[in-house]
N, C-alpha and C positions, 0 to 999 in steps of 0.2 A: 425596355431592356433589350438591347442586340441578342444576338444569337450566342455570343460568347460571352460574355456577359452572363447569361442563361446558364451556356453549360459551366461555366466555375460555379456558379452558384451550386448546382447539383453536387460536382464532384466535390464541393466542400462539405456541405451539407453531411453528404455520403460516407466523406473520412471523417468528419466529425460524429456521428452518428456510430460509425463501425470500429474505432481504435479512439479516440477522445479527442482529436489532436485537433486543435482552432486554428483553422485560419485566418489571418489577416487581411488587409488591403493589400500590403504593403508586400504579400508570399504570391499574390495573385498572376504574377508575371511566372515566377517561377510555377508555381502549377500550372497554366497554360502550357508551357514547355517541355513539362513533365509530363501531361494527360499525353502531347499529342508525339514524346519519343514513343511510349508504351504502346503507343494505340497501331505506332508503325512497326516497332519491334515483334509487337505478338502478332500482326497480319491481320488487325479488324479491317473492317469495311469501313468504321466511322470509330469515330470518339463515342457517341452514342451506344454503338455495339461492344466495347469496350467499358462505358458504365455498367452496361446490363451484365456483363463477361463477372464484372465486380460483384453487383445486387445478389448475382444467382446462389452467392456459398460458396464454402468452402474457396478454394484457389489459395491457401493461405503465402505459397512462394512470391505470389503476385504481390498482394498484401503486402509482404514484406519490404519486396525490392520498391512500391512505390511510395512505405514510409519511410527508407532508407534515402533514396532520392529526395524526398523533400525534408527530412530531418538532418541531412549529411551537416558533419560540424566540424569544426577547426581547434586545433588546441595548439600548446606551445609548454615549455618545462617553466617550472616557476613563477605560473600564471596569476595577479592578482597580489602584488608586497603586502597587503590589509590582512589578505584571508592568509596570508602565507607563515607572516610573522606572527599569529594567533595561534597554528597551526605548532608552529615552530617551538614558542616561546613557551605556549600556555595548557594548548589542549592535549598535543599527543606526550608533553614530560608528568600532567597528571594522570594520563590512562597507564604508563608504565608505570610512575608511583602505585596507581589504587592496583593495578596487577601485578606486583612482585608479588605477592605469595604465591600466585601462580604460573606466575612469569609467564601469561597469556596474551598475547595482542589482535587482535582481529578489523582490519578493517577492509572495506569494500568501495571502490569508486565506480561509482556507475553512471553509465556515460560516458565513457573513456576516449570512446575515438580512440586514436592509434597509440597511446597509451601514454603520452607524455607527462599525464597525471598522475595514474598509478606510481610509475618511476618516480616522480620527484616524493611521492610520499616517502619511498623505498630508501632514498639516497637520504631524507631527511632522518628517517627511524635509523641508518647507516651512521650517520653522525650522533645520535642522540644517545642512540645504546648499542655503543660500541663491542660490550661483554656481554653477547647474544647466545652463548653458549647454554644450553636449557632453557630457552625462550620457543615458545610454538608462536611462531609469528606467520599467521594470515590475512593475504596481502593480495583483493581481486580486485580485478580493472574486467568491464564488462559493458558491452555495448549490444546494439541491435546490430549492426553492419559484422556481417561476418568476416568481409576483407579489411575492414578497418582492425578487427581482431589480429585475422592474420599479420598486418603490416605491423601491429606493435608485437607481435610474439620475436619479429624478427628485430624490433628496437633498431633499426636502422635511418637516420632521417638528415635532412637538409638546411640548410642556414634558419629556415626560415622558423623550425622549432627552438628555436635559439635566441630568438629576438628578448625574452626575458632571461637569460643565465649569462652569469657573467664569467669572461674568460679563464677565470682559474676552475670555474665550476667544469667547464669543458674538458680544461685538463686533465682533470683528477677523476673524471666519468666516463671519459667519450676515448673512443681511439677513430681514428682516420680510417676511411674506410672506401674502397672506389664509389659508390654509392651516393657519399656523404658521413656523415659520423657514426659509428655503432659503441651502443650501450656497454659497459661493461659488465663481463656476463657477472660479478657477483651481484650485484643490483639485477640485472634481470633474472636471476634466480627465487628475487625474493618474491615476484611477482607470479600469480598464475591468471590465465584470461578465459573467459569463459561469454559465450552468446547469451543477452538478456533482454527479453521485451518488455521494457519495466513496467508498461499498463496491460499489458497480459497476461505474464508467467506470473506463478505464484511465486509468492514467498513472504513470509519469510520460508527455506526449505534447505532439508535437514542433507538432501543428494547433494545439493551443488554447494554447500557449506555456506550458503546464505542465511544464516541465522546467528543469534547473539553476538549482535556486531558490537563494536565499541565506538566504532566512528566510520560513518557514510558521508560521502561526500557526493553531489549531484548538483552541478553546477551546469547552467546553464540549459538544462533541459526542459523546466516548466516552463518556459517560453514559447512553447509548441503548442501546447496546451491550454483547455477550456477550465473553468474553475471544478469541475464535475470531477475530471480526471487528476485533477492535481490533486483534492482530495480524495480520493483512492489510493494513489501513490503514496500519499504521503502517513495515511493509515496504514499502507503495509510498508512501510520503511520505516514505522515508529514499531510494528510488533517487530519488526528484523532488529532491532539493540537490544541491546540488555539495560536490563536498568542503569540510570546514569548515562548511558549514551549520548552520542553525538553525532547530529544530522547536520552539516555544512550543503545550502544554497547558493546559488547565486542572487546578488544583490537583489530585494524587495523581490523575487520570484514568486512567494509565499506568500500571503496575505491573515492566510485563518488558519494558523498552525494548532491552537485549541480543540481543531474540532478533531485531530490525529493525533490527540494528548501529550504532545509535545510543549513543552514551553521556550519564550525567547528569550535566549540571555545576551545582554550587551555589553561589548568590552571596549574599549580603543580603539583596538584593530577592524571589528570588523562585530557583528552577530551571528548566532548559533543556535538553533536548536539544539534541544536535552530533555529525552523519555526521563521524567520524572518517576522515583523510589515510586513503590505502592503504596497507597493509603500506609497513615500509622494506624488509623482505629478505625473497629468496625462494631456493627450491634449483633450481639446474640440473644434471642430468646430461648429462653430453657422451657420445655413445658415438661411438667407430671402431674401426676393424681390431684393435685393441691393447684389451684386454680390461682392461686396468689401469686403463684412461679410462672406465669405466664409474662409477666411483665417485662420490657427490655432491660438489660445488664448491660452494662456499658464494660467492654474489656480493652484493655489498650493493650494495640499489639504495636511494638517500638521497631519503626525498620534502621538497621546498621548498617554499615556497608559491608559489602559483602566481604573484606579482610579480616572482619569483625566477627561476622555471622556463622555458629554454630553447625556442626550436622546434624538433626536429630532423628534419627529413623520416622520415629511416632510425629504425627501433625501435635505444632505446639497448641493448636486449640484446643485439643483434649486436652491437654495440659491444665489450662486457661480455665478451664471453667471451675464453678466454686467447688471445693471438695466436699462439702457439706452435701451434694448432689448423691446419691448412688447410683450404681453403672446401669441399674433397671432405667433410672430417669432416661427419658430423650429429650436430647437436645436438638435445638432446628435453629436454623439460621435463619431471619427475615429476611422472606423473599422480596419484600417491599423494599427495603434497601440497599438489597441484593444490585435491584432492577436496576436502582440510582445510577451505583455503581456503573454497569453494565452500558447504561446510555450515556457516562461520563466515557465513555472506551478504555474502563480498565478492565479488559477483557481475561488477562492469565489472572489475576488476583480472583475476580469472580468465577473463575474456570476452579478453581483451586476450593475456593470455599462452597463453592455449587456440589463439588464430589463429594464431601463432607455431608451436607444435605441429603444428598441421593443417596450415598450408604442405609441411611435412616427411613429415607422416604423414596424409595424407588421408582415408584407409582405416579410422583408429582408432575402432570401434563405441563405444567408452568416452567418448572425449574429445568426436566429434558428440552422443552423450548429455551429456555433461555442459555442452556449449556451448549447447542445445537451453533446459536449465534455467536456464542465464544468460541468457538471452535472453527466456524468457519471465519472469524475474522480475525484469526490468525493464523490463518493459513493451513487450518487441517479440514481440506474441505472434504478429503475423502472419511473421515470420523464425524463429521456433521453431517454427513448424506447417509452414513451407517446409519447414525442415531434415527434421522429423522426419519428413513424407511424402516423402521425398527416402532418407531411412536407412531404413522399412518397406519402400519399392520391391526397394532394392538386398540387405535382411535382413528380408524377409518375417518371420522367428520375432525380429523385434527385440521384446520384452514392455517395455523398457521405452519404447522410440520411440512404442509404441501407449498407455503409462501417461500420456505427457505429452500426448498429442493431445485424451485423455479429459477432463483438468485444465482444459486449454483451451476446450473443449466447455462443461464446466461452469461457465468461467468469460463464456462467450455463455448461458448458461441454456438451451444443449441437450442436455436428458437425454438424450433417444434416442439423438441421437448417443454421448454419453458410455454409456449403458447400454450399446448394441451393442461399444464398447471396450473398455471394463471385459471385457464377455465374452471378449472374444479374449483381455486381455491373460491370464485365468485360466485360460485355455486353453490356453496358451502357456507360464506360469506358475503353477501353482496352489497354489505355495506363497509368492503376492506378496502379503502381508496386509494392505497398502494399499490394492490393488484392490479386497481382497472388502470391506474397510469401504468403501470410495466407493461402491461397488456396492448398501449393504446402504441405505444413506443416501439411494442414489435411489429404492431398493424403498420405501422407509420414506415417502418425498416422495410417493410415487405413490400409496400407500394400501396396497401388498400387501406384511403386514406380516409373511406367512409365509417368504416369498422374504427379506423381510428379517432377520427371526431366524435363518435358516440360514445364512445371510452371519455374520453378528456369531459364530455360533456356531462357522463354520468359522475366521474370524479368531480366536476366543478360543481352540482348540485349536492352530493354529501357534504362537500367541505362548510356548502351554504350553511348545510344546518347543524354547524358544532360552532362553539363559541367561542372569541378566543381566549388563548392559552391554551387551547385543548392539544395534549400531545398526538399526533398522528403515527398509530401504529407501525412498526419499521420507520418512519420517518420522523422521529420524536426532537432529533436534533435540529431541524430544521422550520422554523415559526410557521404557524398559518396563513400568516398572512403570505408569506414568501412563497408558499403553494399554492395558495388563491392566484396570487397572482401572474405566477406560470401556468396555470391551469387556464386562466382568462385568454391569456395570449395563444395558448394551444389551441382553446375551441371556437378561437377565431380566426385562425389560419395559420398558428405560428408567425 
């Protein structure tokens, strides 16, 4: 392997490892390019002094500007007649149907580039619901590049954002402008633009109005990306809708949208994801004095849409249960099916019925564990780092209270802190093979790649001795065999 050669290898390896984002064959020129502007822009002595400048932490500006340089993207208005017409025709006239009671619209394009997207949604909802008068319509275009923000705040652009709208659309939107054309400002009104690193920042989040979207749109951006990251992404842009939502792709971008509880629906035009209603039914066990009432009760809870859907102060479970019960009986919800739930990622449904439980059972290490992982996997990471330093106090030996604090950690990009957890939790647990992977991943991140082979290697002898089917703690969605045999390639050199 030459010397260049060599170094891509690293610095890919490196932005892949530290933001998610895959490189290709085919990016390799342009990374070249890009290692060796930075390397003279910032005054290294080498490309090499320049990796290490990376490896050492923190520099998140850096970070930035050289995902921005190799993720820079190009849009145009009225991109894509398939996804447009679907767009047009099908999805945004049923989101105003199902919200006229509340005549609320929300949607978010992410990814924006210099905004040509957001706009055309803007000009599209302009035609569609003309009598906007009592409508709360939000309406975000959001990117990583901060001057590509700026350049769409100011909607000013060039032939070449043109090349899909046709002449009368120009007309009727655009005015002339020395520059080239500018937006008219009541369409650019409806838009607001905000900075978003979609594989870092949280969300869904309640500051920047990133939550209970009705339709996201993120086109063209898991094309950067490794399958690790895309599923991330796409777990937190299924908690960001609301039920019935709508998550718009680009073509075949997606592959395993299942495993972020979304489902594909296909039309004519084009495919779509759609955050599915929650469960209609769920299992209650009722326990009292009388050992017979132990047994599961099947209650069916019916989901409506939300036009539909009542307010009732009081949880309709209470409701639910048999009235023959007295208010002395406790009722508990099966945590066994709870869990199903839980590792199906219907994470607010089980968030909701877990609270119901812990009124009852305060005490239950399982159920605070498993309410810890709803929480943090939607976005309330700072109420799951509560909780879980809240259950370490009171269960010191909790390995897995100390497993989620580490997640967290690393989802703030602090190793230390996660490394120093990871340790306890194997300490506590040394047969949690999750931990010694996270652990082997930070050894590997760090540079000491001995610490990290002994990790991989300790992970790849537990896995030896479970059987399969056996679900692997924190990583239940993902087969064994499929860890085995990452774990094979790790402890032989990657």
């Amino acid at each position: 392997m030459s010397g260049t050669e060599d170094t891509l290898k690293r610095f890919s390896e490196l932005i892949c490892r530290q933001t998610g984002l895959h490189l290709y064959d085919k990016d390799m020129d342009k990374l070249l390019l890009t290692v060796r502007s930075r390397t003279d822009h910032g005054g290294f002595a080498s490309e090499d002094a320049y990796y290490h400048y990376l490896m050492s932490g923190g520099h998140e500006s850096e970070w930035e500007t050289l995902m921005i340089r190799l993720t820079c993207g190009e849009s145009h208005f009225f991109r894509d007649k398939g996804q447009l017409q679907l767009l047009q025709h099908r999805i945004i006239p049923e989101l105003i149907e199902r919200n006229a009671h509340k005549r609320s619209l929300k949607i978010w394009s992410a990814g924006c580039s210099t905004g040509e997207e957001p706009y055309t949604l803007a000009i599209l909802i302009h035609e569609l619901l003309q009598q906007r008068q009592g409508w709360r319509l939000t309406l975000i275009g959001s990117d990583i590049n901060e001057t590509s923000i700026h350049d769409a705040q100011k909607a000013i652009y060039r032939d070449w954002s043109f090349r899909g709208t046709g002449d009368e659309q120009i007309r009727t939107y655009f005015h002339s402008h020395r520059s080239g054309w500018q937006l008219d400002q009541k369409i650019r009104q409806m838009v607001s633009f905000i900075q978003v690193d979609l594989m870092n920042d949280r969300f869904p989040d309640v500051t920047s109005s990133l939550f209970g979207m009705d339709l996201i749109i993120c086109r063209n951006v898991f094309i950067y990306y490794g399958q690790d990251a895309i599923n991330t992404m796409m777990r937190k842009f299924a908690a960001t809708l609301t039920d019935g939502g709508y998550l718009l792709t680009g073509h075949a971008e997606v592959a395993n949208p299942e495993k972020s509880g979304l489902k594909l629906r296909s039309f004519a035009e084009s495919t779509i994801f759609q955050r599915q209603p929650e469960h209609q039914e769920q299992e209650i066990v009722v326990r009292s004095g009388s050992a017979h009432l132990a047994s599961p009760i099947k209650q069916p809870v019916t989901a409506r849409p939300a036009a539909a859907r009542p307010h009732h102060p009081a949880s309709s479970w209470q409701r639910q249960l048999p009235a023959a019960h007295s208010a002395s009986q406790k009722a508990l919800l099966s945590l066994s099916e709870l869990e199903k739930q839980l590792l199906r990622g219907e994470y607010r449904q089980v968030a909701g019925l877990l609270k119901i439980y812990l009124d009852q059972d305060p005490a239950s290490i399982k159920a605070n564990v498993m309410m810890a992982r709803c929480m943090a996997n939607t976005g309330d990471q700072v109420g799951a780092e509560s909780l879980c330093r809240r259950l370490v106090r009171q269960h010191p030996l909790c390995a897995d209270a100390y497993y989620i604090l580490a997640q967290l950690a690393q989802e703030r990009s602090n190793g230390d802190q996660a490394r120093e957890l990871l340790q306890k939790v194997i300490y506590l647990a040394p047969e949690f093979i999750a931990a010694h992977m996270d652990l082997a991943g930070i050894y590997q991140f760090a540079g000491e790649s001995e610490r990290a082979a002994r990790e991989w290697a300790v992970a790849l002898h537990l896995i030896g001795q479970l059987s399969d089917g056996t679900p692997i703690p924190f990583m239940e969605d993902v087969a064994l065999s499929e860890v085995k045999s990452h774990l094979e390639q790790m402890a032989a050199g990657g």
